[in-house]
C-alpha atoms as an extended CHARMM CRD file, in Angstrom:
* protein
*
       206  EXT
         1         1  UNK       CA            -14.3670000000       18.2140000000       27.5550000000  PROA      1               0.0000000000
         2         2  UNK       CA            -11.2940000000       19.0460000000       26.3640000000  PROA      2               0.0000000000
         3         3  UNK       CA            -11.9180000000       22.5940000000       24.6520000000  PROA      3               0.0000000000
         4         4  UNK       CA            -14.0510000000       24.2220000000       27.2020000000  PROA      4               0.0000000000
         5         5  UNK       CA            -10.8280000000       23.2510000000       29.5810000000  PROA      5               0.0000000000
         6         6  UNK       CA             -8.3150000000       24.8260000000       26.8340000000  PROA      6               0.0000000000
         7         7  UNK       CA            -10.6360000000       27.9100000000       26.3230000000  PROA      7               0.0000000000
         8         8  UNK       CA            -10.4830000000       28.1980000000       30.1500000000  PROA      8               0.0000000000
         9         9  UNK       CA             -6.4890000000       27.8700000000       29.9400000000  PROA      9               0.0000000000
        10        10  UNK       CA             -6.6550000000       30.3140000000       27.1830000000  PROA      10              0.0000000000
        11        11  UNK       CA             -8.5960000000       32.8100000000       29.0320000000  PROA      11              0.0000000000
        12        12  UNK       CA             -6.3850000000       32.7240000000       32.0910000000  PROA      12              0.0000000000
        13        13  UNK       CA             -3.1990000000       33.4670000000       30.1700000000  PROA      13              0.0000000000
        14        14  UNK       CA             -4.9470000000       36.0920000000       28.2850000000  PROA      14              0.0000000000
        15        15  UNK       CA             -5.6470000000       37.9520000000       31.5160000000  PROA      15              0.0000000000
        16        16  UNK       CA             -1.7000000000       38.0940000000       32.0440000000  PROA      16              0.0000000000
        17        17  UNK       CA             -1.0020000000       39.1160000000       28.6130000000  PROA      17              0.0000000000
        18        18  UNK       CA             -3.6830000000       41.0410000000       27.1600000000  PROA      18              0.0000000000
        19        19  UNK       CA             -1.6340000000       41.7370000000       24.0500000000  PROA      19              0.0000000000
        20        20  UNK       CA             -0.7780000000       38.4090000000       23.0270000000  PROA      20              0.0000000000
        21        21  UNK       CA             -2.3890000000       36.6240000000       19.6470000000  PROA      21              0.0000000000
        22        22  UNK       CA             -4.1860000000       33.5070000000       19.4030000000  PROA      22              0.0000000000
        23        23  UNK       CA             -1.0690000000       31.7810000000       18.3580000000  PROA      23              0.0000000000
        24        24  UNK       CA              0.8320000000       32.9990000000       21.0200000000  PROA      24              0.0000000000
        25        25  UNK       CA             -1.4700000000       31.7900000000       23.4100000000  PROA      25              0.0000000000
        26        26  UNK       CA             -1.5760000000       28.4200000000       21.8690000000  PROA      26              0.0000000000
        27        27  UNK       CA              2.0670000000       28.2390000000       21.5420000000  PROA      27              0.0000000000
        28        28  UNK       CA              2.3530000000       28.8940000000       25.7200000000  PROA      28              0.0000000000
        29        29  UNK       CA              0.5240000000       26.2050000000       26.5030000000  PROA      29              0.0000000000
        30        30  UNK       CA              1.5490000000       23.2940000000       23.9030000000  PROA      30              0.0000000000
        31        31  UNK       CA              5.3530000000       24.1980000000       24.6830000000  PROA      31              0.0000000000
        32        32  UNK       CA              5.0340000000       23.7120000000       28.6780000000  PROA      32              0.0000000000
        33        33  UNK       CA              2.3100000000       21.1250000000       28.3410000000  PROA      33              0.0000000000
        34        34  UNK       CA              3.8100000000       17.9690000000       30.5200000000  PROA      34              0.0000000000
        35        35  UNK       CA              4.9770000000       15.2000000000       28.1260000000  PROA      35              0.0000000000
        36        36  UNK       CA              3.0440000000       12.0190000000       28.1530000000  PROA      36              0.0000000000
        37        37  UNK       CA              4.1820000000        8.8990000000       26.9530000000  PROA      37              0.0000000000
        38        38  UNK       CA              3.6730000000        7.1930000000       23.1790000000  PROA      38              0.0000000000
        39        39  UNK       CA              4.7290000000        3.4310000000       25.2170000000  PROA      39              0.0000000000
        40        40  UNK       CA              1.2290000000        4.1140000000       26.5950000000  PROA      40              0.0000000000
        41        41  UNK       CA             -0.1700000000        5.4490000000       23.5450000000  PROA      41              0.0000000000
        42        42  UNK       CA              0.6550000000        3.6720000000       19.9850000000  PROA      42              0.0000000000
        43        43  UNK       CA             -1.0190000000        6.7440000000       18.3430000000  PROA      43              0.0000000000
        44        44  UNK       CA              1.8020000000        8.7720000000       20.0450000000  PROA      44              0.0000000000
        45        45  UNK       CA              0.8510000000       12.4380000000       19.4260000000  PROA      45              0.0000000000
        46        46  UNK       CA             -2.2440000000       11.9340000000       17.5340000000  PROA      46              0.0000000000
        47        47  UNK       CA             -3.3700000000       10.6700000000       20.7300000000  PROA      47              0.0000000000
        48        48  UNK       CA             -2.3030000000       13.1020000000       23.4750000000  PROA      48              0.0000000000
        49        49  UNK       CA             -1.3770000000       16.1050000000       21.2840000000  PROA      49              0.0000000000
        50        50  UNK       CA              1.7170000000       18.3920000000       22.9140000000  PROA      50              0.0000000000
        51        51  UNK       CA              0.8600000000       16.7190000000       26.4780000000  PROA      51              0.0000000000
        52        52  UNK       CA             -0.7740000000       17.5760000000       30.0110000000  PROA      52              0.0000000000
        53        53  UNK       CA             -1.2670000000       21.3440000000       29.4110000000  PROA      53              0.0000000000
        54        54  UNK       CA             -0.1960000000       23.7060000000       32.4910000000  PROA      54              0.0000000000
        55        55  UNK       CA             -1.9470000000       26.6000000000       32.7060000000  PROA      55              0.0000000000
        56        56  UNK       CA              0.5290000000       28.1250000000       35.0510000000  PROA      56              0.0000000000
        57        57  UNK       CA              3.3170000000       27.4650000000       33.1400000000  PROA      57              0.0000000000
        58        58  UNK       CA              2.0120000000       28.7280000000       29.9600000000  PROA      58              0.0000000000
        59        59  UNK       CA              1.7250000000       32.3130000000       31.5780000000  PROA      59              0.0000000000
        60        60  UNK       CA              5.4790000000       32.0480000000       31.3930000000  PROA      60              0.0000000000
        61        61  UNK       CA              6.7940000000       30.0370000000       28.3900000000  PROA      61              0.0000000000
        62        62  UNK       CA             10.0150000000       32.0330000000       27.6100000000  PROA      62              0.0000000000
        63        63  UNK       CA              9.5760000000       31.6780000000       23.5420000000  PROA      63              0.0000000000
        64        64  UNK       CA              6.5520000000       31.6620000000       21.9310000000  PROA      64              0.0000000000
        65        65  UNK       CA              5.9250000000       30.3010000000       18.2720000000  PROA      65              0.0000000000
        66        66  UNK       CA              3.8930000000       33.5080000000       16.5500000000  PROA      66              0.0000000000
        67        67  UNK       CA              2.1200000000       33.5460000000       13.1970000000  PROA      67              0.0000000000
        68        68  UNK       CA             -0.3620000000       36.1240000000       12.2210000000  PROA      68              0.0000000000
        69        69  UNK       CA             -2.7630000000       36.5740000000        8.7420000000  PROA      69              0.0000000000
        70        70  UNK       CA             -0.5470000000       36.5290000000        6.4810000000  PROA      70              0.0000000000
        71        71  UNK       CA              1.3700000000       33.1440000000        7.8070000000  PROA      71              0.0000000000
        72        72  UNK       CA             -2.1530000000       31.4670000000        7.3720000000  PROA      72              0.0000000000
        73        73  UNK       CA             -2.5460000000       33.6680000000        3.7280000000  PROA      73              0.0000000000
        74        74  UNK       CA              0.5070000000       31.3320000000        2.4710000000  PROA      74              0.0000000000
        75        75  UNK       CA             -0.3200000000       28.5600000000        3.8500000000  PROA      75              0.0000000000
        76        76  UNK       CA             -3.8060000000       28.6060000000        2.2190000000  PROA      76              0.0000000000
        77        77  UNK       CA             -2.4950000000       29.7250000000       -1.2690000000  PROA      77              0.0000000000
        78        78  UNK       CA              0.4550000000       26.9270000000       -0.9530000000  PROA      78              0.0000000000
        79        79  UNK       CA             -2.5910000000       24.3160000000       -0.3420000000  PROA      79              0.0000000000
        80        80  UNK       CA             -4.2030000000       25.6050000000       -3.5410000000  PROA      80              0.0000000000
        81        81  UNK       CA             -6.6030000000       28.1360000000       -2.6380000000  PROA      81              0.0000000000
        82        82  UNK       CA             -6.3710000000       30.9610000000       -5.1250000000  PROA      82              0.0000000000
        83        83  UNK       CA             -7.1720000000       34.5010000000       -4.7290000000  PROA      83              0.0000000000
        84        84  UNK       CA            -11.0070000000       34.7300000000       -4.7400000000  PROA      84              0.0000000000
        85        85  UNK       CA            -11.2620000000       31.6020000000       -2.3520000000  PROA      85              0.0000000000
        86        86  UNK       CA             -8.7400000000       33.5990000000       -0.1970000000  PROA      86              0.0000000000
        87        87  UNK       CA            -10.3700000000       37.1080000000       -0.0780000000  PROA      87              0.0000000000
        88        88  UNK       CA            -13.7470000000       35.1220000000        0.7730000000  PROA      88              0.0000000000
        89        89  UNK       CA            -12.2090000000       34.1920000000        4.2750000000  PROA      89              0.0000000000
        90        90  UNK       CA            -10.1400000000       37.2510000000        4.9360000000  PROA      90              0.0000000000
        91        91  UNK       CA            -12.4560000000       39.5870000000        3.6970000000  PROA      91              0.0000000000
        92        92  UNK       CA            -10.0860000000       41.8660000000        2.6480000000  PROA      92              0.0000000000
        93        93  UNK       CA             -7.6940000000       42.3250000000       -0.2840000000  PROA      93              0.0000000000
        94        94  UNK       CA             -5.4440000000       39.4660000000        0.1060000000  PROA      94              0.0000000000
        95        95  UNK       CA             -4.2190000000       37.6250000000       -2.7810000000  PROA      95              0.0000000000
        96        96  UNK       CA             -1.9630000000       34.5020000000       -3.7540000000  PROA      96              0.0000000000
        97        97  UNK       CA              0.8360000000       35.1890000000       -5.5310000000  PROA      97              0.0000000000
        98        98  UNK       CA              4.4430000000       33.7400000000       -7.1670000000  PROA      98              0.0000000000
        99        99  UNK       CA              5.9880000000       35.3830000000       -3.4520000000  PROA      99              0.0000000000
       100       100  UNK       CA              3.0960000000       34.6480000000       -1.3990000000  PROA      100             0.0000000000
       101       101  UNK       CA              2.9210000000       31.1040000000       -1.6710000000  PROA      101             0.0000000000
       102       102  UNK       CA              4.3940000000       28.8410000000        1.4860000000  PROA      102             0.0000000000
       103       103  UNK       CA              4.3000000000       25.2900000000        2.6800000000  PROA      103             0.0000000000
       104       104  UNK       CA              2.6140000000       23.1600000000        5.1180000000  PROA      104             0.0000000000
       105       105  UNK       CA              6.4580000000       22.8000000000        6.6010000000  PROA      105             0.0000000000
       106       106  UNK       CA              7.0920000000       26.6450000000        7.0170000000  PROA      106             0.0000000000
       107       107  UNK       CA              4.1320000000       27.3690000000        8.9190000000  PROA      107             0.0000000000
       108       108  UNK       CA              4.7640000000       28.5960000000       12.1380000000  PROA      108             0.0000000000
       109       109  UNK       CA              3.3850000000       26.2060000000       14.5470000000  PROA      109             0.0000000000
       110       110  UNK       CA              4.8050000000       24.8390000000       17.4910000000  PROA      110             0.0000000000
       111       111  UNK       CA              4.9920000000       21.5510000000       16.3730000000  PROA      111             0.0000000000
       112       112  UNK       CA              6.4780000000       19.5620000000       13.5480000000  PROA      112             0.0000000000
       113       113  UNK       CA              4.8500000000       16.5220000000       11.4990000000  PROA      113             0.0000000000
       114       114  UNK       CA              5.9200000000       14.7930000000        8.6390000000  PROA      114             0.0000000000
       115       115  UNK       CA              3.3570000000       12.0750000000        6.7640000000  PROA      115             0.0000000000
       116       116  UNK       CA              5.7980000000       10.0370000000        4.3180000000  PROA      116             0.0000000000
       117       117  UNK       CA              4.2940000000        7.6520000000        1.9280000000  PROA      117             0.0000000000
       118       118  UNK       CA              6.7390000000        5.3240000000        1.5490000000  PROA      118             0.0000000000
       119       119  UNK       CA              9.6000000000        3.6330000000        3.6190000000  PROA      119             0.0000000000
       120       120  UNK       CA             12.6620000000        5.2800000000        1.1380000000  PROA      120             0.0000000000
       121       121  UNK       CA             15.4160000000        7.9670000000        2.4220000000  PROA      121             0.0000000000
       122       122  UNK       CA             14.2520000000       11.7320000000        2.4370000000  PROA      122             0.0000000000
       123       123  UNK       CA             14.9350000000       14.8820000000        3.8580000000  PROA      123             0.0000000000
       124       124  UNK       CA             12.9420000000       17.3190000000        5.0770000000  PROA      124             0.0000000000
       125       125  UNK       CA             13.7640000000       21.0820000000        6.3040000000  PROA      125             0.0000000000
       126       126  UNK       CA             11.0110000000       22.9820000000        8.6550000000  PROA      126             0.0000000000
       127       127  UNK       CA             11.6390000000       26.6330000000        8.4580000000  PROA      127             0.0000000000
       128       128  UNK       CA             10.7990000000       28.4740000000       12.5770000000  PROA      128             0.0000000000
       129       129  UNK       CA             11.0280000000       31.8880000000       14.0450000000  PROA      129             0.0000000000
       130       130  UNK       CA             10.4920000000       32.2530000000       17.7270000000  PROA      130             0.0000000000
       131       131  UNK       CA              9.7230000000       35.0740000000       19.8580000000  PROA      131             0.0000000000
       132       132  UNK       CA             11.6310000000       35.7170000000       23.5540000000  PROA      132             0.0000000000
       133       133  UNK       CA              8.7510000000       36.8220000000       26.0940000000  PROA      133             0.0000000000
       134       134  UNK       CA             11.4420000000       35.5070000000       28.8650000000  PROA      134             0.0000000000
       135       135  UNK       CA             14.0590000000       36.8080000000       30.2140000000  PROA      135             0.0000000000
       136       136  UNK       CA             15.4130000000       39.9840000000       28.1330000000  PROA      136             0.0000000000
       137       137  UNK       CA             19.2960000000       38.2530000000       28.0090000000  PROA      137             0.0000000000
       138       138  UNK       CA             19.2950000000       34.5400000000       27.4460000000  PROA      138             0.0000000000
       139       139  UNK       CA             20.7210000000       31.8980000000       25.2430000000  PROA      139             0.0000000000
       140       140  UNK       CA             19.2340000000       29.1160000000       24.5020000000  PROA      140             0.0000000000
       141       141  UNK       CA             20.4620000000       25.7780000000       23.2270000000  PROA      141             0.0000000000
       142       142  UNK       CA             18.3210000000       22.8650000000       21.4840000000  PROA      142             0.0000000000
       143       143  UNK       CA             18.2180000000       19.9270000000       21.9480000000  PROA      143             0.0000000000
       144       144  UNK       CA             16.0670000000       16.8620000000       20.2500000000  PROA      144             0.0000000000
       145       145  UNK       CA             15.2650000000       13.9260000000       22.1510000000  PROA      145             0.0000000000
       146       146  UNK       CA             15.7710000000       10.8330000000       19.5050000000  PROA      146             0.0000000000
       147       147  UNK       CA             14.0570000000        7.4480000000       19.8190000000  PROA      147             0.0000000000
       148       148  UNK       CA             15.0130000000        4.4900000000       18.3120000000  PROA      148             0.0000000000
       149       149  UNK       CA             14.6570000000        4.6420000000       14.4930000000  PROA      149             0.0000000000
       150       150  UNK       CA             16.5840000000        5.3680000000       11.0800000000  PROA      150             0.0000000000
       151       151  UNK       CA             15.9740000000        9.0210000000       11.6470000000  PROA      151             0.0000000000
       152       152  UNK       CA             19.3610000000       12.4460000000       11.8500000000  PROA      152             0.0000000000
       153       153  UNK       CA             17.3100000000       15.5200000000       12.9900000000  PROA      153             0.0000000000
       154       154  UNK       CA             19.7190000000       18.5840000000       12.9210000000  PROA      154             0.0000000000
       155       155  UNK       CA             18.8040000000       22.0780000000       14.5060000000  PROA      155             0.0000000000
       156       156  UNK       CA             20.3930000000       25.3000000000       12.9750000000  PROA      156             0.0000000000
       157       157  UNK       CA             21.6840000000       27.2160000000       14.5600000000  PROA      157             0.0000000000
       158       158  UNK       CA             21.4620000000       25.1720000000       17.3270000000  PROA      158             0.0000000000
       159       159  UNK       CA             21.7480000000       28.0320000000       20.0770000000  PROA      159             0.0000000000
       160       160  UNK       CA             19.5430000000       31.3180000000       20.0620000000  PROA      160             0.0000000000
       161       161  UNK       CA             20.7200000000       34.4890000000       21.4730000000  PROA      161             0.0000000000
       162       162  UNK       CA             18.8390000000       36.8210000000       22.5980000000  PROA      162             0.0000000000
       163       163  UNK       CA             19.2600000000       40.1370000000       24.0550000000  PROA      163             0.0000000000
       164       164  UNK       CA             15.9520000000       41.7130000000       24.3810000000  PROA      164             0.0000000000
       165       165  UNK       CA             12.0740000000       41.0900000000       25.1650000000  PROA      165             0.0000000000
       166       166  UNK       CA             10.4990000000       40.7390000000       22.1620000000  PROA      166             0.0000000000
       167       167  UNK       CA             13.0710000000       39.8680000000       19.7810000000  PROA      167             0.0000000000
       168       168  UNK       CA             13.0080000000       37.3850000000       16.9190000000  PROA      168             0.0000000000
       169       169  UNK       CA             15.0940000000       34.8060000000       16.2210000000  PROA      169             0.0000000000
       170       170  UNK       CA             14.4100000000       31.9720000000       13.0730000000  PROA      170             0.0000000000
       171       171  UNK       CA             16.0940000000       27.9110000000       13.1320000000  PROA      171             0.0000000000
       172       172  UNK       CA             15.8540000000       25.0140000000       10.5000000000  PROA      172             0.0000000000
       173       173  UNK       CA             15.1860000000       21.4500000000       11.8400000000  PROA      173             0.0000000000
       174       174  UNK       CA             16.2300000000       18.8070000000        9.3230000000  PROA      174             0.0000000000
       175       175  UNK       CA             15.2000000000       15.2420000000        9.4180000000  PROA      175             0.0000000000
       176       176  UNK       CA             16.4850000000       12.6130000000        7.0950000000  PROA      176             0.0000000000
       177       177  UNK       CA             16.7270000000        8.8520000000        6.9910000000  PROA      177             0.0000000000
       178       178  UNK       CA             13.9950000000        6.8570000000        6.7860000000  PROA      178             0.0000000000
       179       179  UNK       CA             11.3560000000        5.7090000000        8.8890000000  PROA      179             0.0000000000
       180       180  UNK       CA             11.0760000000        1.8530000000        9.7490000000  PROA      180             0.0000000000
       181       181  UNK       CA              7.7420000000        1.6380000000       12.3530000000  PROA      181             0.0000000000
       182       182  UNK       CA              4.2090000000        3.5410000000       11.9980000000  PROA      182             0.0000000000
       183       183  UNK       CA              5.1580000000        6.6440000000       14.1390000000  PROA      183             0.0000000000
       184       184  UNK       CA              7.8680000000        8.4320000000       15.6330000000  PROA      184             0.0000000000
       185       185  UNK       CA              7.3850000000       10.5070000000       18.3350000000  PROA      185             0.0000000000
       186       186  UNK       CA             10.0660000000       12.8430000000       19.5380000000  PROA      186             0.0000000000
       187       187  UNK       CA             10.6690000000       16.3630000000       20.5540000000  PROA      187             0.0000000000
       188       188  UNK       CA             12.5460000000       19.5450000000       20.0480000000  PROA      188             0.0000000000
       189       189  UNK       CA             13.6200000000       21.5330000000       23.1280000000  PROA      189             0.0000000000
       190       190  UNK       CA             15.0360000000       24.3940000000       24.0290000000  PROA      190             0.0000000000
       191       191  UNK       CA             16.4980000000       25.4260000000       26.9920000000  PROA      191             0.0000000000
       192       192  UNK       CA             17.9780000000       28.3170000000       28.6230000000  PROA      192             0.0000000000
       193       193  UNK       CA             18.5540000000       26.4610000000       32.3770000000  PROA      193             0.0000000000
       194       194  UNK       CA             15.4690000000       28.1610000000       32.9410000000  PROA      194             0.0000000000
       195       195  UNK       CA             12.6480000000       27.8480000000       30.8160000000  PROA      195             0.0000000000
       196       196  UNK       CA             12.1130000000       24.0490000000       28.7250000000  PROA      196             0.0000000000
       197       197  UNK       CA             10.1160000000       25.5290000000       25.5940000000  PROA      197             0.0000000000
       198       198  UNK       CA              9.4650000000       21.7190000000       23.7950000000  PROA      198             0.0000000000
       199       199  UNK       CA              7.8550000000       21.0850000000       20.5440000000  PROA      199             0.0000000000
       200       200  UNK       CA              6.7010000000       17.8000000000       19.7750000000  PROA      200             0.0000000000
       201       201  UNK       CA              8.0790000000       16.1760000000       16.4620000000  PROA      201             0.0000000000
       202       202  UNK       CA              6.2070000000       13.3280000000       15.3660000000  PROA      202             0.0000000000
       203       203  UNK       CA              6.9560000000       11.4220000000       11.4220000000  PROA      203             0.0000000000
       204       204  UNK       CA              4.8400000000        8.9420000000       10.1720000000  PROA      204             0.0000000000
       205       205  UNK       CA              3.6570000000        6.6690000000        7.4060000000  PROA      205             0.0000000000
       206       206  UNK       CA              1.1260000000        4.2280000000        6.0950000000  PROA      206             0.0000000000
């Protein structure tokens, strides 16, 4: 039942903003969703996704995580698809290339997930941009909620200023350490003392 409820969700903020992409969309309502708890659920996002989604919120979400084509173009060609398995879904003339070729980190979703096969230090940096549909003047500052664990996460630049609808701003969020249980969940937030845009963060291993 859950995706004719989302598709509902989707529809509704689509009748607001008629202009917005699929990813926008998606973005709004994974980055209001209410928070649940990973206490209640030992699969922790993999279990409850972003949260509770709020439809009404999500009309209003004051950044939005965007990625078009060409975002999903490198993705594809940094997961080994080459050029004729490309043009065969985009049905046009993309290609992969030396400079069109990204990773699973630098894909522009609102969320962040990191599967590491072993129990040894590492660092890894997540490359964002997000997009101010809020208020035209705002700055926002992050902040990362961290659980118990072996885990640094570091957000720069840690505050976003913005001075007009529409504008772009891009962050790094770095997490080293090492991870000592099956999952930890945690979140990125930012906030403007108005709007709480949050992106889950979950790291993992087997």
């Amino acid at each position: 039942m859950a995706c004719p409820h989302v598709t509902a969700a989707a529809a509704y903020i689509k009748s607001f903003h008629p202009d917005w992409s699929p990813a926008t969309i998606k973005s709004a309502l994974m980055t209001t969703a209410t928070p649940m708890s990973s206490a209640l659920n030992p699969e922790a996002e993999f279990a409850y996704g972003a949260g509770q989604i709020d439809p009404i919120k999500a009309v209003s979400p004051g950044l939005v995580y965007d990625a078009n084509e060409i975002d999903y173009v490198k993705f594809l060609c940094g997961q080994g698809y080459d050029t004729k398995k490309i043009r065969t879904i985009t049905a046009d003339n993309s290609s992969c290339t030396q400079d069109n070729i990204g990773t699973v980190w630098d894909l522009n979703l609102p969320s962040f997930a990191l599967y590491m096969n072993t129990s040894t230090s590492f660092t890894r940096v997540f490359h964002r941009t997000v997009t101010n549909v809020g208020s035209a003047t705002s700055k926002y500052r992050a902040r990362v909620t961290i659980p118990p664990s072996l885990l640094n996460f570091k957000v720069e630049p840690d505050v976003l200023s913005f001075s007009s609808v529409g504008q772009k701003k891009s962050f790094t969020l770095t997490i080293e350490g090492r991870i000592n249980v099956g999952i930890v969940s945690s979140s990125l937030i930012w906030d403007d003392g108005t709007f709480q845009v949050r992106s889950p963060i979950v790291v993992y291993f087997e």
